[in-house]
C-alpha positions in Angstrom: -24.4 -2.6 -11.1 -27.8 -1.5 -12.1 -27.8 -3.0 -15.3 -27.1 -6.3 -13.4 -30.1 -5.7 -11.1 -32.4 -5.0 -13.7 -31.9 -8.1 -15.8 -31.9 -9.9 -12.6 -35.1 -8.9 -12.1 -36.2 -9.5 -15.5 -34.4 -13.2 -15.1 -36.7 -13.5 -11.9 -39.8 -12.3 -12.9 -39.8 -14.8 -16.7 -38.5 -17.6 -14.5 -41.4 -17.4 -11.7 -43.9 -16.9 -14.3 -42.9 -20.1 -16.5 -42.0 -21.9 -12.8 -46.2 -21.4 -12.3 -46.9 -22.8 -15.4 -45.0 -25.8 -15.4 -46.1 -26.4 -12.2 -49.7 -26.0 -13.4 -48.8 -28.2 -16.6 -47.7 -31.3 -14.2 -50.1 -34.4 -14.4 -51.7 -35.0 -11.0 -53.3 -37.8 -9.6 -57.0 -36.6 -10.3 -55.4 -34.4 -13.7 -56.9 -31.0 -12.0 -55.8 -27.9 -13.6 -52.9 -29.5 -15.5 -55.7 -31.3 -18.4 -57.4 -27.8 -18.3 -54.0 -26.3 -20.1 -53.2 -29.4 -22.1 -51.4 -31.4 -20.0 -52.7 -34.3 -22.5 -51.2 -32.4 -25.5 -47.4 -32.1 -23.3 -47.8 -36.1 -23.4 -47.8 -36.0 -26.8 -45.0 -33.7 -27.4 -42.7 -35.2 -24.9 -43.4 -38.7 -25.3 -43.9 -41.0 -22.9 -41.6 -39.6 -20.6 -43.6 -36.3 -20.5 -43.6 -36.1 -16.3 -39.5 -36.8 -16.4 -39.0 -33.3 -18.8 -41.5 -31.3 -17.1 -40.1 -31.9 -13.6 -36.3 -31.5 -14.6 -37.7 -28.2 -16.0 -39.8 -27.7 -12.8 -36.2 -28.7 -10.9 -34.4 -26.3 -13.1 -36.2 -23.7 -13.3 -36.7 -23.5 -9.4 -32.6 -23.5 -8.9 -32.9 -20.6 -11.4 -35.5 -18.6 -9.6 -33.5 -19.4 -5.6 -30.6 -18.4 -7.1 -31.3 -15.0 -8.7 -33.3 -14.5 -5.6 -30.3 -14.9 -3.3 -28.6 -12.8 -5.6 -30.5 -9.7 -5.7 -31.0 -10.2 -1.6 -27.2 -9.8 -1.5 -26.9 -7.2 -4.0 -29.8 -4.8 -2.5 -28.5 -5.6 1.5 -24.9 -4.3 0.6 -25.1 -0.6 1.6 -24.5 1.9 -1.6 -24.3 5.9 -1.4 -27.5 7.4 -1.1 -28.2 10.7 -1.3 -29.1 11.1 2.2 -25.4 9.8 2.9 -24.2 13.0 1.3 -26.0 15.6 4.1 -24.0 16.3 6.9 -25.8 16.8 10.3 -25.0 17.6 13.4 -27.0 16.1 16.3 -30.0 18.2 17.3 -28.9 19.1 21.5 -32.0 19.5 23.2 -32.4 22.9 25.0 -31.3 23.9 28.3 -33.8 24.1 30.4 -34.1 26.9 33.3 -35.3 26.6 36.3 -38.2 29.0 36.8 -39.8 29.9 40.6 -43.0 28.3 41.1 -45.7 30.7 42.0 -47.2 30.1 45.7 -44.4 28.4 46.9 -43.1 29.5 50.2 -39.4 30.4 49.7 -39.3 32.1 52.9 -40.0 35.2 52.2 -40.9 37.5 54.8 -44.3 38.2 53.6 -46.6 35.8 52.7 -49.7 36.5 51.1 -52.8 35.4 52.6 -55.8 33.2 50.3 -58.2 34.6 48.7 -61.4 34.0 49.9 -63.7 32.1 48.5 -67.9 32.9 48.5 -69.7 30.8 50.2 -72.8 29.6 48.7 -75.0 26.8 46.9 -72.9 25.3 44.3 -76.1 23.9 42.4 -77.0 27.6 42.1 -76.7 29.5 39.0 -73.7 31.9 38.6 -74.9 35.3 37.4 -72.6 36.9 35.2 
């Protein structure tokens, strides 16, 4: 199965690279980009039919690329073993918490203990240590 994704990637990668050049090799109507590469010299080659070949090849060449696209999507969404699939783990339970007395809370005890007091005196005067 690897070997099959591999050269599907391969297959993908050749067909969207010659997919942007024959798309950059097609005569437009103001013959941009495509008479920078030669479109001119394609005319010659092909004949006068040089727009029919290079957009069968454009047609082809896109089935080729949507196809081996779709095919490594399936291929890499079907679920294989991993390595983390091999470790067994147990679910972490949190722990039990215990309930604690909160200080200064009157229970009702008998005693309770009375506030300290607080100085009285200018709070925007300096605290001498």
């Amino acid at each position: 199965m690897l070997v099959l994704k591999a050269l599907l990637i391969v297959v993908l990668v050749l067909s969207c690279l010659l997919l942007i050049g024959l798309v950059l090799l097609q005569k437009s109507k103001s013959e941009g980009l495509g008479l920078a590469f030669g479109a001119g010299a394609g005319e010659s080659l092909f004949g006068a039919r040089a727009g029919n070949v290079l957009s069968k090849a454009t047609v082809v060449l896109g089935i080729v690329f949507m196809g081996t696209t779709l095919a490594l999507g399936v291929m890499f969404a079907q679920k294989d073993k991993t390595l983390m699939d091999s470790v067994k783990s147990e679910p972490v339970q949190p722990a039990a918490v215990q309930a604690a007395p909160i200080q200064g809370l009157d229970t009702g005890a008998a005693e309770a203990q009375p506030a300290a007091a607080v100085p009285q005196g200018d709070p925007s005067a300096p605290v001498a240590e």
